[in-house]
C-alpha positions in Angstrom: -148.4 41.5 -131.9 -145.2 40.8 -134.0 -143.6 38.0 -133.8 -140.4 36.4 -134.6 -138.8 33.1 -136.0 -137.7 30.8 -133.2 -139.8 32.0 -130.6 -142.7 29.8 -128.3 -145.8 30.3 -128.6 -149.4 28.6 -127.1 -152.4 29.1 -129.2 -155.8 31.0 -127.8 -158.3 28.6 -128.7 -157.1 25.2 -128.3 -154.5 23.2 -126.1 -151.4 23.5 -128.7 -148.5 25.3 -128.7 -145.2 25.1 -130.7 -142.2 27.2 -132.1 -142.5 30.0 -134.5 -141.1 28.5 -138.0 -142.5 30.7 -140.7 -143.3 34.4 -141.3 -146.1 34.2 -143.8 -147.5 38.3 -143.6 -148.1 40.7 -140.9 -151.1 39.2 -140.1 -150.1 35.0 -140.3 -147.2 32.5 -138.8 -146.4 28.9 -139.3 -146.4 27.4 -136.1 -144.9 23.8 -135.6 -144.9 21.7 -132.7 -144.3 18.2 -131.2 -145.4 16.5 -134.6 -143.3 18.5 -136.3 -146.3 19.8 -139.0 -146.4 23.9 -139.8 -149.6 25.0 -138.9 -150.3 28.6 -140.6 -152.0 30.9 -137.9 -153.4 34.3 -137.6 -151.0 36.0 -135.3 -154.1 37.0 -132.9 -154.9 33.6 -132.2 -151.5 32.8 -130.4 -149.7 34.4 -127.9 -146.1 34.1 -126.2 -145.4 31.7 -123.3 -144.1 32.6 -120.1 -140.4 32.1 -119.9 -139.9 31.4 -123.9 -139.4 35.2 -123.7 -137.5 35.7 -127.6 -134.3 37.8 -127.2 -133.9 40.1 -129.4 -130.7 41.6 -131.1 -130.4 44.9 -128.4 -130.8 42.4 -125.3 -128.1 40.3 -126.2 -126.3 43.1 -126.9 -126.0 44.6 -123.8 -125.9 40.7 -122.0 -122.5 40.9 -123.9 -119.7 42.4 -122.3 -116.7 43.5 -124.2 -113.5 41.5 -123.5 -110.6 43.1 -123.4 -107.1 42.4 -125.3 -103.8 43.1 -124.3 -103.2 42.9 -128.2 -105.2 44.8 -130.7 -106.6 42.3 -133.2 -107.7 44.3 -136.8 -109.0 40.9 -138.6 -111.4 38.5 -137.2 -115.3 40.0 -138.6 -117.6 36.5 -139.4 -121.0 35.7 -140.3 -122.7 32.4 -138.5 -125.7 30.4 -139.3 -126.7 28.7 -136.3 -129.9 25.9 -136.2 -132.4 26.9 -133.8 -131.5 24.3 -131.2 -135.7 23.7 -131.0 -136.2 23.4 -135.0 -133.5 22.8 -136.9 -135.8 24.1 -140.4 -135.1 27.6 -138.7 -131.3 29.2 -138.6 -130.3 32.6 -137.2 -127.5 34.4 -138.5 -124.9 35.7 -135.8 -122.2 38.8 -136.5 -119.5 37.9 -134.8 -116.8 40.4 -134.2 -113.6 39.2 -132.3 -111.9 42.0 -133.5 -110.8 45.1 -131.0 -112.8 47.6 -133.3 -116.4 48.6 -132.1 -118.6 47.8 -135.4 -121.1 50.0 -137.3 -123.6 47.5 -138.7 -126.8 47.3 -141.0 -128.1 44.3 -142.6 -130.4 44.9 -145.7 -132.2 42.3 -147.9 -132.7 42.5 -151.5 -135.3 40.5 -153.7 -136.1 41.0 -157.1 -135.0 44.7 -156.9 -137.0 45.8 -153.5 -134.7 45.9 -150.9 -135.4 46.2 -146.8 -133.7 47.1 -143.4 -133.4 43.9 -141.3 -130.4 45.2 -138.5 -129.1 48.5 -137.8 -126.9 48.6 -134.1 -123.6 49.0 -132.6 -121.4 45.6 -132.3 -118.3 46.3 -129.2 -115.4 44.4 -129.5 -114.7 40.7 -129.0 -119.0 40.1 -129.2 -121.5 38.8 -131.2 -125.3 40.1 -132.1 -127.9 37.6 -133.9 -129.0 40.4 -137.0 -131.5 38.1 -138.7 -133.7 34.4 -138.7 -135.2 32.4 -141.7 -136.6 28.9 -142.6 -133.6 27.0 -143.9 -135.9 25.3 -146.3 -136.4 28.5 -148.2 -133.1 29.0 -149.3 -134.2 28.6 -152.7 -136.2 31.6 -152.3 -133.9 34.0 -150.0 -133.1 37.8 -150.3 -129.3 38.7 -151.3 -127.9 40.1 -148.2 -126.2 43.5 -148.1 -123.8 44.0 -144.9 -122.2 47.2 -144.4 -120.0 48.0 -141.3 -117.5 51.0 -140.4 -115.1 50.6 -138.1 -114.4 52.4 -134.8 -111.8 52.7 -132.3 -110.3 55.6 -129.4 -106.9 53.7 -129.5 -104.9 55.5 -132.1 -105.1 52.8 -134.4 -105.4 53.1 -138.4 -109.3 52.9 -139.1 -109.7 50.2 -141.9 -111.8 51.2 -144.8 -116.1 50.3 -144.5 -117.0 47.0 -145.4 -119.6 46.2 -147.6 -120.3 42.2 -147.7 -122.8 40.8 -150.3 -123.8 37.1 -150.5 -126.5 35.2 -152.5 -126.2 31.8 -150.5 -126.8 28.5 -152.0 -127.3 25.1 -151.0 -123.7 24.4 -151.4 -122.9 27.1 -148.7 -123.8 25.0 -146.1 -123.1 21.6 -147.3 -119.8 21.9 -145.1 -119.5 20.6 -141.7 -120.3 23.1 -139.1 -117.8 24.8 -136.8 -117.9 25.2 -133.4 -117.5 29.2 -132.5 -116.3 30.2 -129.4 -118.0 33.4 -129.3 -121.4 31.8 -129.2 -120.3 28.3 -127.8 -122.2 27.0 -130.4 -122.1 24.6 -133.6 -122.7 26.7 -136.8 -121.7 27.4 -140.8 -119.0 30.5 -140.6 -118.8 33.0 -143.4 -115.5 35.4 -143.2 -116.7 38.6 -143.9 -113.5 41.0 -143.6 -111.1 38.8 -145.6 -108.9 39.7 -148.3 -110.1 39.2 -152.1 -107.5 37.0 -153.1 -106.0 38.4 -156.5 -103.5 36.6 -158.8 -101.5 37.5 -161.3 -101.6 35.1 -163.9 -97.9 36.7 -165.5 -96.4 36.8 -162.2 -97.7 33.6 -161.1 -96.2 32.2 -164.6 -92.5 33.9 -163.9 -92.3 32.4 -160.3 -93.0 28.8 -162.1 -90.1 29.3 -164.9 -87.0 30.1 -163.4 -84.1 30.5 -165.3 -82.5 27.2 -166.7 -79.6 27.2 -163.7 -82.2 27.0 -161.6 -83.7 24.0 -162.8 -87.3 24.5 -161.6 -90.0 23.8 -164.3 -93.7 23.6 -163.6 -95.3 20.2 -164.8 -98.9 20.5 -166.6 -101.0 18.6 -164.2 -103.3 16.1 -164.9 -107.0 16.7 -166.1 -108.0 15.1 -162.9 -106.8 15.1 -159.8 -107.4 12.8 -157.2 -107.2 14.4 -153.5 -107.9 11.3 -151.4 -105.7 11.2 -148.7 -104.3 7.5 -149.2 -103.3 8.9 -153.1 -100.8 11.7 -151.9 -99.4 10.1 -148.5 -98.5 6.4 -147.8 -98.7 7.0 -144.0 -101.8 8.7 -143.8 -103.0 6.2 -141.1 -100.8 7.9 -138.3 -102.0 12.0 -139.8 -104.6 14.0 -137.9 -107.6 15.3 -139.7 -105.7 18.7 -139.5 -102.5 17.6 -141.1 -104.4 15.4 -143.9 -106.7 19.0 -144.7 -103.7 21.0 -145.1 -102.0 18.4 -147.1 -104.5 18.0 -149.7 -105.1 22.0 -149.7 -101.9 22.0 -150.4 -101.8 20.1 -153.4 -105.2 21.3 -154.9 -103.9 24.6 -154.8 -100.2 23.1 -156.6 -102.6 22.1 -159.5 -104.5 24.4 -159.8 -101.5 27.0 -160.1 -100.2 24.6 -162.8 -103.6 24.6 -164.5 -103.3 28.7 -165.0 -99.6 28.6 -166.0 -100.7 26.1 -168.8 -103.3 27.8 -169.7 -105.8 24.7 -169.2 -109.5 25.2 -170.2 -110.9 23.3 -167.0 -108.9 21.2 -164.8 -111.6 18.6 -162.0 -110.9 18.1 -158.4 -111.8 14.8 -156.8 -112.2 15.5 -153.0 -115.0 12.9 -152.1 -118.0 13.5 -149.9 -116.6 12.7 -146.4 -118.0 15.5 -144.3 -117.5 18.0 -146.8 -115.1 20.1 -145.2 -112.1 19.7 -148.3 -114.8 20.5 -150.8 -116.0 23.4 -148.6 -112.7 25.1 -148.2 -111.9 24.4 -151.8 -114.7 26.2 -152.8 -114.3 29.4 -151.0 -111.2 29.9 -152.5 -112.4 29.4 -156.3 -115.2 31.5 -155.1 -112.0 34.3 -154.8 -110.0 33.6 -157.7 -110.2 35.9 -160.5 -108.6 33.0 -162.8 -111.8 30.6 -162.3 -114.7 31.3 -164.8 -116.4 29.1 -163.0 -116.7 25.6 -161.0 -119.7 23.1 -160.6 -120.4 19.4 -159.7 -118.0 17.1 -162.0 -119.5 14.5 -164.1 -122.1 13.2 -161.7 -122.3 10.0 -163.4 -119.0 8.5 -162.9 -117.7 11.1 -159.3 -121.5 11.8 -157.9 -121.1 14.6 -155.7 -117.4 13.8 -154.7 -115.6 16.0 -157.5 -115.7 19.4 -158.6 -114.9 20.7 -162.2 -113.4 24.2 -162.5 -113.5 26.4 -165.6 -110.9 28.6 -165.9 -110.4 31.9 -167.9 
């Protein structure tokens, strides 16, 4: 019998029972229950309880109905991780589509070169399908996954090219706070899927610094470090909303770091904090997309801890 992560299970032999946290082979499961210790079983010596019936990717499918949309939204394709709301150790990865295009989707997983099919299935519009489950404690040890998708429609819309999606995650993925998605009205790390590889010119970006002398507009080298605490940039942060406070220091990270590129700066570091983790989050998606960064990493862990980041640029 096959079995998958997440789901309840009783074993044969004694009076236990507990979730399914662990594919070990074909032929053996971690099971873990109340006490919250993995107990690696032989697959015949458990079996599924009544009314902990798993759901699998074609089921919720079809429970799914397509919403329909007086306006016909093109962008909107995400990837989220949601903790098993039994054991958190396990997470499930959601595609969520709020687009109005029906979606073509496989998920493959690579490791060390030997790749395998994990989702193949038709996503309608304005849904979301669960494609794969893991042990969040593995990351370490995680496939690269491969998402491919081609687009559909009957409205007479432009078809958008296939997308092809690949992501190695790390620990740093989800060190974020989680967001709540409506789709699934649940809590979970999102991952944008169809968005735009953000490209910069380095030239242009210099010429829309140094405008011509009437114009008096000159681009100030920033600092080596720059301090994004709220209280630093605004003297009334106190009356802000966690909104207005993100944008404003988004704002001026990206300011310096535009200034960083026009001066050609080797490495320019970031002081965000720890907080929740959302600033460093979004700041790191977007260094993750700029083809001026070499590279970023953890800033001097001495004197910030985990509250900066240093970013090496080209």
């Amino acid at each position: 019998m096959e079995f998958k992560l997440g789901e309840f299970v009783r074993f044969v032999d004694e009076r236990m029972e507990g979730y399914v946290t662990r594919i070990i082979s074909n032929d053996m499961i971690g099971v873990t229950g109340e006490d919250d210790f993995e107990i690696p079983v032989l697959t015949t010596k458990v079996t599924r309880v009544h009314g902990h019936k798993y759901a699998d990717a074609a089921q919720q499918f079809e429970a799914e109905a397509p919403v329909s949309s007086e306006t016909f939204e093109k962008k909107g394709i995400f990837l989220a991780v949601v903790p098993d709301p039994n054991k958190a150790s396990v997470v499930h990865f959601h595609l969520v589509n709020d687009t109005s295009f029906q979606l073509l989707v496989t998920l493959v997983t690579d490791k060390a070169g030997t790749s395998k099919g994990e989702f193949a299935g038709s996503i309608q519009a304005h849904s979301a399908v669960e494609i794969y489950s893991t042990n969040l404690s593995d990351m370490s040890i995680w496939p690269e996954f491969i998402i491919r998708g081609l687009y559909f429609s009957k409205s007479g819309v432009e078809i958008p090219e296939a997308i092809q999606y690949t992501e190695k995650f790390r620990a740093r993925d989800f060190a974020g706070a989680k967001k709540k998605v409506a789709r699934l009205n649940k809590e979970a790390w999102v991952f944008r899927i169809d968005e735009d590889e953000l490209v910069i010119d380095a030239e242009k970006l210099k010429e829309s610094f140094f405008k011509p002398v009437a114009e008096k507009k000159v681009v100030e080298k920033p600092s080596a470090e720059i301090d994004l605490h709220i209280e630093k940039l605004r003297d009334d942060y106190q009356f802000l909303s966690n909104t207005e406070i993100l944008k404003i220091q988004m704002d001026h990270y990206k300011k310096a770091l535009d200034a960083a590129i026009v001066h050609k700066l080797p490495s320019i570091t970031f002081i965000h904090g720890i907080g929740n983790g959302t600033l460093k989050q979004e700041i790191h998606k977007t260094l993750g997309r700029n083809n001026q960064v070499k590279t970023f990493l953890d800033a001097r862990k001495e004197k910030f801890g985990y509250g900066a980041t240093e970013v090496i640029l080209k």
